[in-house]
LUMZA-10078 format. One record per residue (C-alpha): residue number from 1; x, y, z. Coordinates in nm, 2 decimals, padded with zeros to 4 digits, always signed. Each point is the difference from the previous one (the first is absolute). Example, Ala and Ser with C-alpha at 12.3 -4.5 7.8 and 13.67 -1.06 7.14 Angstrom:
<resi=1; px=+01.23; py=-00.45; pz=+00.78>
<resi=2; px=+00.14; py=+00.34; pz=-00.07>
//
This chain:
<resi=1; px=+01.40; py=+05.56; pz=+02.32>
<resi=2; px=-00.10; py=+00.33; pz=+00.13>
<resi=3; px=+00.23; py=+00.26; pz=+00.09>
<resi=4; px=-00.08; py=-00.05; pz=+00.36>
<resi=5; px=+00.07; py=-00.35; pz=+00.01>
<resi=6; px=+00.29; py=+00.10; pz=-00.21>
<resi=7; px=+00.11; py=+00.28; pz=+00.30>
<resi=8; px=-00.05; py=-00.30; pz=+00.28>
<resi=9; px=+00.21; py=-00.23; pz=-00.20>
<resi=10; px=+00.25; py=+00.25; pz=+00.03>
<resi=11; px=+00.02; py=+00.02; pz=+00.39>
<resi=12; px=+00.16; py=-00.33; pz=-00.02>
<resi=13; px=+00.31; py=-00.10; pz=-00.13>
<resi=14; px=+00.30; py=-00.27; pz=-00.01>
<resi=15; px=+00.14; py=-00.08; pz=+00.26>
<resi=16; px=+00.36; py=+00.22; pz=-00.02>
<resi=17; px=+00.22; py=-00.25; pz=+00.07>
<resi=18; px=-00.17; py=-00.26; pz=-00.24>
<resi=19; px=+00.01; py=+00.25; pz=-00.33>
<resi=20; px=-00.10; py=-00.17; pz=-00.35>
<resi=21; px=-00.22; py=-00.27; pz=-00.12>
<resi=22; px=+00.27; py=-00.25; pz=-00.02>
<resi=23; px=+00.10; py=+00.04; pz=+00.41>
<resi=24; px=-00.38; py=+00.05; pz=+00.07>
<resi=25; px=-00.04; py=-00.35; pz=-00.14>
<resi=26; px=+00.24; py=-00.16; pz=+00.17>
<resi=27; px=-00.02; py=+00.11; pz=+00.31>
<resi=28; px=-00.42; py=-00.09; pz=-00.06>
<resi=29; px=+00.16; py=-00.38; pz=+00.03>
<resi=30; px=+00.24; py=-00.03; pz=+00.26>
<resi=31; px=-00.07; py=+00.31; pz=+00.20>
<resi=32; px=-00.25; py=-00.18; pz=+00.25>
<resi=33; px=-00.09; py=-00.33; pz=+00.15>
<resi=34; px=-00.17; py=-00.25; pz=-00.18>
<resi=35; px=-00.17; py=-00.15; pz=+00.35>
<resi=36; px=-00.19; py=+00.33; pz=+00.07>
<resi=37; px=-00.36; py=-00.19; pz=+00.10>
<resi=38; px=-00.06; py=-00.36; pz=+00.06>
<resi=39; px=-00.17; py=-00.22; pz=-00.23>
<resi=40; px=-00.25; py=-00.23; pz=+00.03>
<resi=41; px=+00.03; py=-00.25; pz=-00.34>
<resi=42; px=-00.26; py=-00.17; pz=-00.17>
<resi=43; px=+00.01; py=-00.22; pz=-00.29>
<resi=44; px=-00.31; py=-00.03; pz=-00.26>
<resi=45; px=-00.06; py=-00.22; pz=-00.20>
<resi=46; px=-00.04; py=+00.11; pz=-00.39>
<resi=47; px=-00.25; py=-00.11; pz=-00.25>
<resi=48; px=+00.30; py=-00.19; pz=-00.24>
<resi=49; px=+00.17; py=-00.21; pz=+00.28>
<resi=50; px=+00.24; py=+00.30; pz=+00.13>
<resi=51; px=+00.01; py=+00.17; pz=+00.34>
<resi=52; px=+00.01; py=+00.38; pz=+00.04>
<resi=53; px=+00.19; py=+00.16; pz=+00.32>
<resi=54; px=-00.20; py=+00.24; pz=+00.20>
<resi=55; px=+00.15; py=+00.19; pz=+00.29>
<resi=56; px=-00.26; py=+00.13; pz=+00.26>
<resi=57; px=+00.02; py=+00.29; pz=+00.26>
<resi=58; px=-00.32; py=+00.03; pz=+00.25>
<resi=59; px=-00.18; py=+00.25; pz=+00.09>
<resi=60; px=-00.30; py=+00.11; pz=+00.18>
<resi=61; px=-00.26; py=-00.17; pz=-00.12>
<resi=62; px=-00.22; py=+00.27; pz=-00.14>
<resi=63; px=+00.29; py=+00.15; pz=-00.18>
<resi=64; px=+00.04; py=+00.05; pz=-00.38>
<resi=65; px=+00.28; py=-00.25; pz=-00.18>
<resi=66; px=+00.26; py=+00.08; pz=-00.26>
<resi=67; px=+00.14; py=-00.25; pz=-00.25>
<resi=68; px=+00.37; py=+00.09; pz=-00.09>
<resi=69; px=+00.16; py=-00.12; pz=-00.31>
<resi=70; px=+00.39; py=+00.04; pz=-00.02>
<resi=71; px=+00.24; py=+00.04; pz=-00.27>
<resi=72; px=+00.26; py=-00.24; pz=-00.28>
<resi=73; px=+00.16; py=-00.27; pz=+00.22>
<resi=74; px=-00.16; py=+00.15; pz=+00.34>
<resi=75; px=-00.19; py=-00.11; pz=+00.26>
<resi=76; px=-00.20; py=+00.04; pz=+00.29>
<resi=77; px=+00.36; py=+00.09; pz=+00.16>
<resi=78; px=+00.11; py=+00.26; pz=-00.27>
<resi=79; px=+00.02; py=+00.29; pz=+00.24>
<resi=80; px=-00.28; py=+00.23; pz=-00.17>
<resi=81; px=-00.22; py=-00.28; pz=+00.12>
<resi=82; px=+00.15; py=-00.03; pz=+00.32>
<resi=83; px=-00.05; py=+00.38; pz=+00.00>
<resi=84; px=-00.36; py=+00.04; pz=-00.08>
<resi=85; px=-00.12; py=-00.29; pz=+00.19>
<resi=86; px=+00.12; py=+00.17; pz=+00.30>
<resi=87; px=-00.14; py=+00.30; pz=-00.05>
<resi=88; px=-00.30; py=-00.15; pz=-00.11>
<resi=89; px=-00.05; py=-00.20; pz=+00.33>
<resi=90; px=+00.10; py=+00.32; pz=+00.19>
<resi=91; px=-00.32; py=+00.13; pz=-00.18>
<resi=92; px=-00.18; py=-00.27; pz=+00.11>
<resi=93; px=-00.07; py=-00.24; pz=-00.28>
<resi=94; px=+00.04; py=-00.31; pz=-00.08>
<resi=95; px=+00.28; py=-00.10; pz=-00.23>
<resi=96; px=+00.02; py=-00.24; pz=-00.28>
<resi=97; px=+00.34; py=-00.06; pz=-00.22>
<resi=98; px=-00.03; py=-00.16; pz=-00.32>
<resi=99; px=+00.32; py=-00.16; pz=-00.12>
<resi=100; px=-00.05; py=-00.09; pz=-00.39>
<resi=101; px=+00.11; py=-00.34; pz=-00.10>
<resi=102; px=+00.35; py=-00.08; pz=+00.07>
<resi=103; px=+00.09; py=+00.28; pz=+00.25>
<resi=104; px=-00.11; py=-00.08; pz=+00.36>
<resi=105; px=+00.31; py=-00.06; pz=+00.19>
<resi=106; px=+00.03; py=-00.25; pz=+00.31>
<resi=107; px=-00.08; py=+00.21; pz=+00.35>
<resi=108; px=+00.27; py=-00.17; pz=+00.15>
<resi=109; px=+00.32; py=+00.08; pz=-00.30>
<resi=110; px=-00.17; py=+00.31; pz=-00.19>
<resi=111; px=+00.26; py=-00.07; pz=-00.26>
<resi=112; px=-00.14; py=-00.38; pz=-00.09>
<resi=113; px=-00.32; py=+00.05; pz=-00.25>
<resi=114; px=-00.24; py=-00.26; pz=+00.01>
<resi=115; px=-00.12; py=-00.20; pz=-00.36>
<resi=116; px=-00.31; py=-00.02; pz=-00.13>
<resi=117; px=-00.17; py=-00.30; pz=-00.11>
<resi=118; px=-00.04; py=+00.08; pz=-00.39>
<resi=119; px=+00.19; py=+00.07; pz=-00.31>
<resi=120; px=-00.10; py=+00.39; pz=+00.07>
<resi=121; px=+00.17; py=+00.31; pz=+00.15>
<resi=122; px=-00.15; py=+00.36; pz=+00.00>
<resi=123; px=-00.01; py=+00.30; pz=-00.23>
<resi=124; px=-00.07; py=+00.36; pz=+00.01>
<resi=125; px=-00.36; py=-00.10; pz=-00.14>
<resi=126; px=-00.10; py=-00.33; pz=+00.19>
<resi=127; px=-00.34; py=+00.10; pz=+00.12>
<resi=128; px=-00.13; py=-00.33; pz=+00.04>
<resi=129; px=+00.15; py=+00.00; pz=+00.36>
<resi=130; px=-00.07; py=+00.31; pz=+00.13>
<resi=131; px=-00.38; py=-00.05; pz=-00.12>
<resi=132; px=+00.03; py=-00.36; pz=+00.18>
<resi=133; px=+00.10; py=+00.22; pz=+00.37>
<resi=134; px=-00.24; py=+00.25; pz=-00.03>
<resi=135; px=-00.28; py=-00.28; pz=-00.07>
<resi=136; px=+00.10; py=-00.16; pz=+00.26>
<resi=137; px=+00.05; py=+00.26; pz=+00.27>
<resi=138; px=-00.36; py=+00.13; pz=-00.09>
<resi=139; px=-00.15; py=-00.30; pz=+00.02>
<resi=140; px=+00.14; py=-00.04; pz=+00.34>
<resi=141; px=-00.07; py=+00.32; pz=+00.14>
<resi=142; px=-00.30; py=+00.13; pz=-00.24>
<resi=143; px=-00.03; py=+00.30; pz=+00.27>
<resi=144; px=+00.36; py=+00.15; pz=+00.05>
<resi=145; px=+00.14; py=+00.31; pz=-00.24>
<resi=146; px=+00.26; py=-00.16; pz=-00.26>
<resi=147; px=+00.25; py=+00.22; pz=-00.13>
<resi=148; px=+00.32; py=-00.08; pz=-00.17>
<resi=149; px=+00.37; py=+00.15; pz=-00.05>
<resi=150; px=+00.21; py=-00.05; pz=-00.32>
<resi=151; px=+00.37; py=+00.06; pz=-00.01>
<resi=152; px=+00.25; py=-00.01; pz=-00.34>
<resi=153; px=-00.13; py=-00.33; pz=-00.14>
<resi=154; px=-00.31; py=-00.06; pz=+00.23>
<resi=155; px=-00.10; py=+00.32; pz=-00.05>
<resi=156; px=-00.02; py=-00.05; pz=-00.36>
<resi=157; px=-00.21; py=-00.37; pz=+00.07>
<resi=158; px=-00.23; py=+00.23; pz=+00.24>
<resi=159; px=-00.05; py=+00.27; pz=-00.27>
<resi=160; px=-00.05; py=-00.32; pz=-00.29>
<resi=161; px=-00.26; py=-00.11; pz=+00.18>
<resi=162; px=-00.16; py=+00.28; pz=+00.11>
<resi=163; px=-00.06; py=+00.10; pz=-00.32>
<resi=164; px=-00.11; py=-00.36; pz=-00.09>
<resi=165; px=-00.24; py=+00.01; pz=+00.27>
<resi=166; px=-00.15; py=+00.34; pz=-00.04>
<resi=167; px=-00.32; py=+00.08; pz=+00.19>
<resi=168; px=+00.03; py=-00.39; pz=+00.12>
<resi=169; px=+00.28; py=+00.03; pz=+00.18>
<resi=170; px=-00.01; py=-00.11; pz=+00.37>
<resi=171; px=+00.24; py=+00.23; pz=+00.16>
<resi=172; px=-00.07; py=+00.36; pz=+00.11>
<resi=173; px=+00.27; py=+00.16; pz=-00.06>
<resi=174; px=+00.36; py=-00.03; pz=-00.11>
<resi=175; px=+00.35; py=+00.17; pz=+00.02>
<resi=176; px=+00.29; py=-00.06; pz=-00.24>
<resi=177; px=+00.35; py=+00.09; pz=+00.01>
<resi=178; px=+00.31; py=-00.01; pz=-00.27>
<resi=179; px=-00.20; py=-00.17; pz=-00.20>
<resi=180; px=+00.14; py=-00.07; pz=-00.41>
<resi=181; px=-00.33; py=+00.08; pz=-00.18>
<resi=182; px=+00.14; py=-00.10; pz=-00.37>
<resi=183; px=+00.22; py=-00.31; pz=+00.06>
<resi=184; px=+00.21; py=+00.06; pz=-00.33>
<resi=185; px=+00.07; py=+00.34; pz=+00.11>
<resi=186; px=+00.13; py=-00.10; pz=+00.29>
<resi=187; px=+00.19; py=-00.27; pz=-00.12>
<resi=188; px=+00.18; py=+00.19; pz=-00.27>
<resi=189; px=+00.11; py=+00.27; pz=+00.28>
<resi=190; px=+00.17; py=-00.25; pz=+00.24>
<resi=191; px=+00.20; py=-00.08; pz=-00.32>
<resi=192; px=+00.15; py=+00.32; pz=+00.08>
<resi=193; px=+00.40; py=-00.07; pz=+00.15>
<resi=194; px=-00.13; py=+00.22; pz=+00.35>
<resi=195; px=-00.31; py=-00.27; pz=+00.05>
<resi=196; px=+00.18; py=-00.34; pz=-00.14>
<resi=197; px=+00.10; py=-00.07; pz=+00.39>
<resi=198; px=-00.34; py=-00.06; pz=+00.09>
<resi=199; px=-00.06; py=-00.21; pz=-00.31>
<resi=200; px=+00.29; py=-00.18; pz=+00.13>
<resi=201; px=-00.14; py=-00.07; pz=+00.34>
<resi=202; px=-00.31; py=-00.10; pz=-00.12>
<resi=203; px=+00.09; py=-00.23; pz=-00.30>
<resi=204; px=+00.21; py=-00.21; pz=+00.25>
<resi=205; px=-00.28; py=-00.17; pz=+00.14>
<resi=206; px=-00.23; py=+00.02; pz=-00.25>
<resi=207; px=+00.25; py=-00.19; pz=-00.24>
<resi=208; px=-00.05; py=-00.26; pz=+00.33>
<resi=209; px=-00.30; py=-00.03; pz=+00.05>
<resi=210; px=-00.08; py=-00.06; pz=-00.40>
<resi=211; px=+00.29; py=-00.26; pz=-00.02>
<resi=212; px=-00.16; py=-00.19; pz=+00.27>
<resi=213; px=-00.33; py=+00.03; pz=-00.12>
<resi=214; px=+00.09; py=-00.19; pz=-00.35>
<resi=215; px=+00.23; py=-00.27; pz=+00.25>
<resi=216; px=-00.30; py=-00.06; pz=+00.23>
<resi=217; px=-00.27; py=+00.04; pz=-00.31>
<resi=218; px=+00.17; py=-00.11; pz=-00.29>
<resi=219; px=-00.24; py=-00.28; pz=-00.14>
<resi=220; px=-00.32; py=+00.27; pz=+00.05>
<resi=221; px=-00.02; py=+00.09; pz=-00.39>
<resi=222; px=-00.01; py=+00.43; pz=+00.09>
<resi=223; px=+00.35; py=-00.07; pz=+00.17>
<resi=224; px=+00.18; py=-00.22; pz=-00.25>
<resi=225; px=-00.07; py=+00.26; pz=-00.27>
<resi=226; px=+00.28; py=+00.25; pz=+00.24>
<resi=227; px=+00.34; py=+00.03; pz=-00.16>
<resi=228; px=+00.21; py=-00.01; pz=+00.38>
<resi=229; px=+00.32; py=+00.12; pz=-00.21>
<resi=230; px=-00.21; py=+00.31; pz=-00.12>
<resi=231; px=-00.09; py=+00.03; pz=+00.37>
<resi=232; px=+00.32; py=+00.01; pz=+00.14>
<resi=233; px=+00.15; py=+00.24; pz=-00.27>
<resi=234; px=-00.28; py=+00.26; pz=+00.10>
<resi=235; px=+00.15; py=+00.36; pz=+00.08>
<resi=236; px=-00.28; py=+00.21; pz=+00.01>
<resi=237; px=-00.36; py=-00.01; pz=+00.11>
<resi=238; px=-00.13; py=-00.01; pz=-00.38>
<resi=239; px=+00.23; py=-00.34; pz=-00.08>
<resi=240; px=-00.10; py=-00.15; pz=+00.32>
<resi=241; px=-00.38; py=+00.05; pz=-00.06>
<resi=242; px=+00.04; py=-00.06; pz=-00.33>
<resi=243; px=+00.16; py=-00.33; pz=+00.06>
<resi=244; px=-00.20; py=-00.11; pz=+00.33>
<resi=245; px=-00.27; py=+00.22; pz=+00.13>
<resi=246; px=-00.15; py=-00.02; pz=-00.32>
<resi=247; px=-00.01; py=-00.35; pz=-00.10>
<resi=248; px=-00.08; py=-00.13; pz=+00.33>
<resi=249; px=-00.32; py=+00.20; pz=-00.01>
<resi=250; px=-00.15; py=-00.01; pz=-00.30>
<resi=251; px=+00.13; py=+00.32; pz=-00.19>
<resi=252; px=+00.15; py=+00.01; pz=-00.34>
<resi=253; px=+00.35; py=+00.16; pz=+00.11>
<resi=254; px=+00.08; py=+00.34; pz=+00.24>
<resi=255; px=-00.16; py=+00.25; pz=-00.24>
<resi=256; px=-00.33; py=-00.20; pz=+00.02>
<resi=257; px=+00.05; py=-00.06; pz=+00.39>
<resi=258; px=+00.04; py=+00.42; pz=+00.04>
<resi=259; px=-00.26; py=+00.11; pz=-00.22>
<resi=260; px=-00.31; py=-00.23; pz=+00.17>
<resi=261; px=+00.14; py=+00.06; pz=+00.34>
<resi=262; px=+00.10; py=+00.34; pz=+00.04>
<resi=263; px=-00.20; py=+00.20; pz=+00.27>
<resi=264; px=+00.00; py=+00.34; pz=-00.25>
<resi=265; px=-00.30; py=-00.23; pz=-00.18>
<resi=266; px=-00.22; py=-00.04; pz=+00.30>
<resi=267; px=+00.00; py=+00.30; pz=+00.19>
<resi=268; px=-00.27; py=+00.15; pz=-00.23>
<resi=269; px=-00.26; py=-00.29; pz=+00.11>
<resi=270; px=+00.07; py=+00.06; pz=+00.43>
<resi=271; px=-00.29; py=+00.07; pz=+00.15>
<resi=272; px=+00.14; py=+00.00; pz=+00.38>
<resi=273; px=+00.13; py=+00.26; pz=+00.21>
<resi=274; px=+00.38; py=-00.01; pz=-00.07>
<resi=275; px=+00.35; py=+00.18; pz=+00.06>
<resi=276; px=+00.29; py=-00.05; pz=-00.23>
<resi=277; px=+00.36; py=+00.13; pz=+00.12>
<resi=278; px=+00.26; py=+00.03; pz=-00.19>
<resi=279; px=+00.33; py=+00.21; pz=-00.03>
<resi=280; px=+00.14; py=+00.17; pz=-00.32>
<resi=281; px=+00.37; py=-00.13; pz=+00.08>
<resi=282; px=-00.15; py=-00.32; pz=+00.08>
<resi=283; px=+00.35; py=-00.27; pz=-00.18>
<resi=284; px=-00.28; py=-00.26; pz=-00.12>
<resi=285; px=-00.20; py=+00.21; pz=-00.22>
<resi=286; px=+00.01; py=+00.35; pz=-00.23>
<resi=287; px=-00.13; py=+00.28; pz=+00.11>
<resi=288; px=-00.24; py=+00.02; pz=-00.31>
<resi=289; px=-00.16; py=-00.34; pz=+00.06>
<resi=290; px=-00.18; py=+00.16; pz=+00.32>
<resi=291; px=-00.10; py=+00.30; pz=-00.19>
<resi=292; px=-00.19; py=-00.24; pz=-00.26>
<resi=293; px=-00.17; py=-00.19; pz=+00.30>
<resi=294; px=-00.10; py=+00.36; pz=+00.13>
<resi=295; px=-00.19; py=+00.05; pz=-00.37>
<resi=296; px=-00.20; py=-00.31; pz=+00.04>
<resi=297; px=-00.10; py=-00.08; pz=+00.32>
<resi=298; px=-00.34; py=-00.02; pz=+00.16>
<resi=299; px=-00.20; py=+00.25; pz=+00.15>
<resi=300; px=+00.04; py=-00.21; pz=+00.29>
<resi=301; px=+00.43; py=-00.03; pz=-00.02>
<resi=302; px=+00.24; py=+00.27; pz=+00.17>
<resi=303; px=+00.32; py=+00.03; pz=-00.10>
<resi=304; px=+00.23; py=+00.16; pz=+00.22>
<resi=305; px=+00.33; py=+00.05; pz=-00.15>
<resi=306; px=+00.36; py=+00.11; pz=+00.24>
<resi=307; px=+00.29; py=+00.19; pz=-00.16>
<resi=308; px=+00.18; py=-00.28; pz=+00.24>
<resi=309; px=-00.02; py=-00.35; pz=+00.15>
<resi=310; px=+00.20; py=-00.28; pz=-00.24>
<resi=311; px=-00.18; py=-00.28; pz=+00.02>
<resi=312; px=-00.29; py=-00.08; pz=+00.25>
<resi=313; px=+00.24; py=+00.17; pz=+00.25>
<resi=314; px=-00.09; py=+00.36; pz=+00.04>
<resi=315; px=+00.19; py=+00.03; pz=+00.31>
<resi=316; px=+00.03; py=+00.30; pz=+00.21>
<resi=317; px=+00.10; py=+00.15; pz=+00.33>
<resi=318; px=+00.28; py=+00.14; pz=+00.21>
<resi=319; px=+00.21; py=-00.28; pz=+00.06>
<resi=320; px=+00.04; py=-00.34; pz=-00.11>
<resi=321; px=-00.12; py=-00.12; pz=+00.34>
<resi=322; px=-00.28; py=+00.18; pz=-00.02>
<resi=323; px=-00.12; py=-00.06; pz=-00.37>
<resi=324; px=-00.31; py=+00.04; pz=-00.17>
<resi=325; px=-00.19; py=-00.20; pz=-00.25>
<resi=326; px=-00.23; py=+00.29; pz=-00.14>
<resi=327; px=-00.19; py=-00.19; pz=-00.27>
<resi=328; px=-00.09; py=-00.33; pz=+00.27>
<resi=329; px=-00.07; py=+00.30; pz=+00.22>
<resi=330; px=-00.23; py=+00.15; pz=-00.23>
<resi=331; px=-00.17; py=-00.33; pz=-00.14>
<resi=332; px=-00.09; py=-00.05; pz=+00.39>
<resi=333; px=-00.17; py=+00.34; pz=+00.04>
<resi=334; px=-00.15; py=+00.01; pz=-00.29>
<resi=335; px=-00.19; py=-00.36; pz=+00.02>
<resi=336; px=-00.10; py=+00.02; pz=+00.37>
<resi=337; px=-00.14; py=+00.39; pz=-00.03>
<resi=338; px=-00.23; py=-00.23; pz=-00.28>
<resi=339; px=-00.40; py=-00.03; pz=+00.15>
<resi=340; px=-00.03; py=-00.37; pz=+00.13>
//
């Protein structure tokens, strides 16, 4: 980063009445309504028997469209995505919300999550799905501008495959935000007694969705190999992973999982326009892993790092009632000033 970008970074800060990473965060959640556009939901059909959740906002029809890929145990509702498809369709483009196996929730009771048809859930480096959207978005409209924003664990997918893709990749550009580049990393930091709250929240219905996987999919060969005790006795991301997410997909534990799926690998081999943001006081991830992204990334990769944010929050302005979401802000402006 230049020291001018580094001076412009400077002119914004936290919000003051929402100081630290840990309020930041929090606030990033329940600080806004999760029914901030309205959808329109499409369900496609996958190539092994599954079904995939799209959620659509229209546009003009000579507009660009942006893909949004949300965060662990989000969905199209998480309010970052609520967020950016506003702004987005205030910007005049369409909208498309991916939500990764096992996380769309029912329009009509956000809280309800809708199942999935196979022994499979999601993981921060299940590209086969995100390839499968973009595929089928281009083929539908082979004319329109496809870009794409990332955020925490989507980000990491988007970056994954970007770097699998390369100079093949179908979308124009792409924006990222809180993203965990090395997935140990980050899962030895939220060990740490100020982060195990959100390991917490999150384990609570992954342990779920798991346990019902190896009820509903037991006699499937992959499933019957799961140990549901070692499940439920999972504390921390690296037992859970290394108990479920692992197995069920094909990896020999956690440590195997992390190493082949980290974004920090594949940000070397991007060949498309993109922005990374992330904050140095960010709970989910050290300070040091963003530094080590910085020293290997593309040509073609910005890094832009805040002394502030938490986690894909980044929230300033005056008064809570008149909050601002800097980095959604930013990943807006910076993919609409892109040439069409």
């Amino acid at each position: 980063m230049t020291e001018k970008d580094r001076a412009l970074l400077d002119k914004v800060s936290a919000a003051w009445w929402l100081r630290g990473p840990h309020f930041q965060t929090t606030w990033g959640r329940l600080g806004r309504s999760s029914r901030q556009v309205k959808f329109r939901r499409e369900v496609v059909a996958t190539r092994d028997g599954d079904e995939l959740v799209l959620d659509h906002v229209d546009g003009p029809e000579d507009s660009p469209r942006v893909l949004l890929l949300h965060g662990l145990e989000g969905s199209s509702y998480a309010v970052y995505i609520q967020g950016l498809a506003r702004q987005f369709s205030l910007a005049g483009w369409h909208v498309t919300a991916l939500n990764f196996r096992s996380c769309a929730r029912d329009p009509q009771h956000i809280g309800r999550r809708l199942q999935n048809l196979t022994a499979r859930l999601y993981h921060s480096g299940e590209t086969g799905d995100l390839s499968f959207v973009v595929d089928t978005l281009t083929a539908r409209e082979p004319g329109r501008p496809l870009y794409a924003v990332g955020i925490s664990l989507g980000g990491n997918v988007l970056l994954k495959w970007l770097g699998e893709t390369g100079a093949r990749s179908r979308v124009e550009g792409a924006v990222t935000i809180s993203v965990p580049y090395d997935l140990a990393a980050a899962a030895r930091h939220l060990e740490h007694v100020g982060s195990r709250f959100y390991v917490r929240h999150f384990l609570k219905t992954l342990r779920a969705k798991a346990l019902d996987i190896t009820t509903r999919f037991g006699h499937i060969k992959s499933v019957a190999a799961l140990q549901p005790a070692r499940i439920e006795a999972a504390r921390t991301f690296y037992q859970f992973d290394d108990a479920a997410t692992a197995p069920l997909h094909g990896f020999q534990g956690a440590d195997d999982y992390y190493r082949k799926c980290s974004s920090i690998r594949f940000l070397d081999r991007i060949e498309v326009p993109t922005l990374c943001i992330s904050s140095e006081d960010d709970p989910f991830l050290p300070a040091d892993v963003i530094r080590r992204a910085q020293s290997v990334a593309s040509g073609d990769v910005e890094i832009v790092t805040t002394r502030w944010g938490g986690h894909a929050a980044f929230i300033s302005g005056p008064w809570p009632w008149r909050a601002r979401y800097w980095a959604e802000e930013r990943a807006v402006a910076w993919l609409t000033a892109r040439p069409a």
